[in-house]
N, C-alpha and C positions, 0 to 999 in steps of 0.2 A: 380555547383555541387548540386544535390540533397541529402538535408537529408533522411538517411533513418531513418527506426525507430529501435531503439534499442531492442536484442534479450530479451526476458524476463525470467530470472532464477528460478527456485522453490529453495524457502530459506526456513527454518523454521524462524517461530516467532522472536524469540532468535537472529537470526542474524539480522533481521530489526532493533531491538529495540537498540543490545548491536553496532551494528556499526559505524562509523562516518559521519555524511552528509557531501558532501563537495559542494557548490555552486562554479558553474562554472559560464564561461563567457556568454555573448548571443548566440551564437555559437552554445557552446557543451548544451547537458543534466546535471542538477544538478545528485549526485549520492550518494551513502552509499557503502564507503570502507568498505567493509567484507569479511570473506575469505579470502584474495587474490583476491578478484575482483571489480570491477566499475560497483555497481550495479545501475540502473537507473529506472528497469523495473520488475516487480516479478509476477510471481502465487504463491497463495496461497490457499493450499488444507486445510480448518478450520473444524470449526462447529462454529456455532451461538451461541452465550450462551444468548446474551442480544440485543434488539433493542426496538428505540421508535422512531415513525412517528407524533413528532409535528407537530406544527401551522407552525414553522419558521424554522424548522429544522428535520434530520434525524440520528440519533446514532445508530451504530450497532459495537457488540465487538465480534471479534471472537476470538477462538481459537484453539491453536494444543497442541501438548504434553510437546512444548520449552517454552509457554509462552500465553500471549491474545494481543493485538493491538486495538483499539477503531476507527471507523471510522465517525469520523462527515462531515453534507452536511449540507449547508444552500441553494443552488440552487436546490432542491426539483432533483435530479437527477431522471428520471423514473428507470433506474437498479438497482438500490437500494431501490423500492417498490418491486419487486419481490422476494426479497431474505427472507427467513423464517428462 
């Protein structure tokens, strides 16, 4: 059986943050019960408020209208030098 990949939801902020993570097995995707739903995958329509491209690292926070979310990298991802 091939895994597919999980459809990916537009949530505001607010629902990432206040929802519950729940870790699964090897199997399934881990996920965040919100909504009513098994979210596993998300877009996120933000704005930038905050970023810094260290030596060792990458921090970017965005936000929407619900709330901000902070995004840290220590593997120097290149998509996340693009974003302004």
């Amino acid at each position: 059986m091939e895994n597919k990949r999980q459809t990916a939801c537009k949530l505001w902020i607010q629902d990432i943050v206040n929802g519950e993570f729940v870790k699964s097995d090897n199997i399934n995707p881990n996920y965040i019960n919100t909504r009513d739903l098994k979210v596993s995958r998300v877009n996120i329509i933000a704005t930038v408020i905050y970023k810094i491209d260290g030596d060792n690292y990458s921090s970017i926070v965005f936000e929407d209208s619900s709330g901000n979310i902070r995004i840290k990298d220590w593997s120097k991802l290149e998509f996340l030098k693009n974003i302004n």
